[in-house]
Every structure is written in structure tokens, then in C-alpha cells.
C-alpha positions in Angstrom: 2.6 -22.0 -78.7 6.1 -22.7 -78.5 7.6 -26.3 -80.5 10.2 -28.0 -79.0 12.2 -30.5 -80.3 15.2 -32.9 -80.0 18.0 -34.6 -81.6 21.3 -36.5 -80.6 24.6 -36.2 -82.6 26.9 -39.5 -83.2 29.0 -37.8 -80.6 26.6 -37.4 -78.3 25.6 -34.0 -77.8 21.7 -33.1 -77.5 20.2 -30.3 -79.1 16.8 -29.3 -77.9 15.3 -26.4 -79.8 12.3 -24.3 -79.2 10.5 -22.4 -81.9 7.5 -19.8 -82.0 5.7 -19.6 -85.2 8.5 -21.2 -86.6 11.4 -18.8 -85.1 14.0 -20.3 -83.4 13.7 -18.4 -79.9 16.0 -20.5 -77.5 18.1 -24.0 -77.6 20.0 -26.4 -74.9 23.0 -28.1 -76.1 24.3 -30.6 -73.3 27.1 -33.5 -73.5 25.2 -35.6 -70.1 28.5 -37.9 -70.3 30.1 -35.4 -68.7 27.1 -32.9 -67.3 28.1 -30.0 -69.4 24.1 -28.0 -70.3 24.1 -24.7 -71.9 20.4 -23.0 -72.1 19.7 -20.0 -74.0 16.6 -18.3 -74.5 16.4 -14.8 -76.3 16.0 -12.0 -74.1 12.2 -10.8 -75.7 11.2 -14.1 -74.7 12.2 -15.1 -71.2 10.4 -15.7 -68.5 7.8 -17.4 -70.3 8.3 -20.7 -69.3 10.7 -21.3 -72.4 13.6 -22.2 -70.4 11.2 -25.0 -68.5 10.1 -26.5 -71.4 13.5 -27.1 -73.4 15.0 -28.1 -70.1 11.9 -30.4 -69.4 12.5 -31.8 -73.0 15.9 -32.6 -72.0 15.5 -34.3 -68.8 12.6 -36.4 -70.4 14.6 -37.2 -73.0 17.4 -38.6 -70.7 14.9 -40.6 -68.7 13.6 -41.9 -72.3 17.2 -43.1 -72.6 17.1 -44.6 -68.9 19.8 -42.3 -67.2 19.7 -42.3 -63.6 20.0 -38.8 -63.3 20.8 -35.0 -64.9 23.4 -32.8 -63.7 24.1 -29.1 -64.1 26.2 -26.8 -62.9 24.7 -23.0 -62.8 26.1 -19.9 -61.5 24.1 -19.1 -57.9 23.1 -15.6 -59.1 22.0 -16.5 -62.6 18.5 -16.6 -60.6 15.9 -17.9 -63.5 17.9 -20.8 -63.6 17.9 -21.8 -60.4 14.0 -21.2 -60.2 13.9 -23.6 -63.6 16.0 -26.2 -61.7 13.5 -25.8 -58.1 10.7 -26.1 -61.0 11.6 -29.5 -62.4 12.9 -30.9 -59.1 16.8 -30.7 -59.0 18.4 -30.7 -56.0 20.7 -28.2 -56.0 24.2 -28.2 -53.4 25.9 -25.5 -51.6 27.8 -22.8 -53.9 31.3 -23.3 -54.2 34.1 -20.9 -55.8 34.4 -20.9 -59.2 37.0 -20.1 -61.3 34.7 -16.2 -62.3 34.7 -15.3 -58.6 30.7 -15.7 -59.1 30.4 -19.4 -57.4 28.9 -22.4 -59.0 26.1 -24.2 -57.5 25.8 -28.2 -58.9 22.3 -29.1 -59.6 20.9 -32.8 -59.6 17.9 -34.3 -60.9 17.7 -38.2 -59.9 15.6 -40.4 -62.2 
């Protein structure tokens, strides 16, 4: 069973890790001031609901903390993302050019 937990810096970036049997196996660091999330999950252990749950940590946290909401930005084709924000309830825009040719897509959860 996969552990996750959280912490806050004084500068206010959030660290959720998740650990198997002790082994760190993916993190989220996020600044929500100013909606900057980065998720990563090693690659022997996607798509095993990892990503869900640290995200899920995250937003619960934020609600914990009474934000009114969580935003993301995510590249359209990074596809388990996007099926991790549909999961948790974001409502995610139309993709607009980013600066990698690849298109971001702005995600929103409202509390």
C-alpha cells in the first residue's frame, strides 16, 4: 500500500510524497500562490493510481487550508494527466499554444 504524505515550506511550496514499503516512488511539489504543480511518479510504477493519490493529497490539503480552488496547467498530450485531472473533477479549458509547440491546457478544480 502506497503512504502518502505532506508538508509546507515557510515559503510556501507543498511537498506531497508517496512511498511503497518505504521507497520513495513519486512526489508533487506545487507553489498554489501562483498554480505552478509538478507530479512525478517513476516509470515502474505508473498507472497505478499513484499519481491520483498524491494529487488527491494535494487538493485535500488545499481545501484543508480553505482555498477556493486548484489550478494546473498540463500539456494536452501528456494523456495520464489529463485522465488524473477528469478523475478528481478539474475542469479543464481549451489548449492554447505554448511556448514547446505542444499546447497547454489549464486545469481547474473549484472548492
Amino acid at each position: 500500500m502506497v503512504e502518502t504524505t505532506i508538508s509546507v515550506s515557510d515559503i510556501g511550496c507543498y511537498k506531497v510524497e508517496a512511498k511503497l514499503n518505504g521507497q520513495l516512488v513519486g512526489e508533487l511539489e506545487a507553489f498554489p500562490m501562483v498554480g505552478l504543480v509538478h507530479i512525478k511518479v517513476e516509470e515502474k510504477h505508473q498507472s497505478q493510481g499513484i499519481g491520483t493519490d498524491i494529487l488527491n493529497c494535494y487538493v485535500s490539503e488545499l481545501k484543508r487550508r480553505q482555498f477556493a480552488r486548484c489550478v494546473l496547467t498540463t500539456h494536452k498530450v501528456n494523456v495520464p494527466m489529463m485522465r488524473i485531472c477528469e478523475k478528481l473533477g478539474f475542469q479543464c479549458g481549451p489548449q492554447e499554444a505554448g511556448n514547446d509547440g505542444l499546447g497547454d491546457t489549464v486545469c481547474m478544480l473549484t472548492f
